[in-house]
C-alpha positions in Angstrom: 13.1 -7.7 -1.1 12.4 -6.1 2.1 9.7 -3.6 3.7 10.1 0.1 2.6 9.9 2.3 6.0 6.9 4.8 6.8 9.6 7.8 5.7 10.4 6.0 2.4 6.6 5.6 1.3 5.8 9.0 3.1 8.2 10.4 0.4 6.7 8.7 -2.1 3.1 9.6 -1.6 4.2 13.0 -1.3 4.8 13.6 -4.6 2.9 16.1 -7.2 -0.2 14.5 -8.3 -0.1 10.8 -6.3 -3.3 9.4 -4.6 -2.0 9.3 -1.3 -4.3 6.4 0.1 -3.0 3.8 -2.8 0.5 4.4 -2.5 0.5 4.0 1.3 -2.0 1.4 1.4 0.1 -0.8 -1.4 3.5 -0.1 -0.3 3.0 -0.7 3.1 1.5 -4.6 2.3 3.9 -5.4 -0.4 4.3 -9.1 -0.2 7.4 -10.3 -0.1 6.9 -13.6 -1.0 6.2 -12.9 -4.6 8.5 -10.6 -5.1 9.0 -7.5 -7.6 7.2 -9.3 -10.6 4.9 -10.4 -8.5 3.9 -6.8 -6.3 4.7 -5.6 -10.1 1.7 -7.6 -11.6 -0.6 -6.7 -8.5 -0.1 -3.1 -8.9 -0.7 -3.5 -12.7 -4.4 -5.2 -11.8 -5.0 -2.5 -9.3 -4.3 0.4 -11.4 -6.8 -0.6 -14.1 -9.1 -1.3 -11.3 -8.7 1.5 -9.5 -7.8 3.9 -12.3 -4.7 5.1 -10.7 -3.4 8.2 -12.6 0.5 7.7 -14.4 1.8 9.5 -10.9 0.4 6.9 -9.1 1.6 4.3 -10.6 5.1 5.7 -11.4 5.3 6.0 -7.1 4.6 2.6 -6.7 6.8 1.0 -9.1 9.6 3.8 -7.5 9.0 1.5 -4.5 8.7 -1.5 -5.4 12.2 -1.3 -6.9 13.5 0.5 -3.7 12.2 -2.6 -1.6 13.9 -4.9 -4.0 17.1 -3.4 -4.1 16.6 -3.5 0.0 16.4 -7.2 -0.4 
């Protein structure tokens, strides 16, 4: 698992109907260390906390599997 760049999570949080703020602000601190279940679990607690809408979500998982396969 590796970092996504700025262009990569730029692309993401661009799309129809993402919060902006939580997709940048997630992606961009992903920790490696725990991995894809791990950021996967995280983002899971967040999104009931936060209420992050289904386009949200679907971003973030979209990148947390990009910076897996980057790994």
């Amino acid at each position: 698992m590796k970092h996504l760049t700025n262009e990569e999570i730029e692309k993401l949080a661009s799309k129809k109907g993402v919060k902006r703020i939580a997709v940048e602000n997630f992606l961009s601190t992903l920790d490696l260390n725990i991995g894809a279940y791990g950021n996967t679990m995280n983002a899971s607690m967040d999104a009931t906390m936060y209420k992050w809408n289904s386009a949200t979500m679907n971003a973030i998982m979209t990148g947390i599997r990009m910076a897996e396969r980057k790994g």
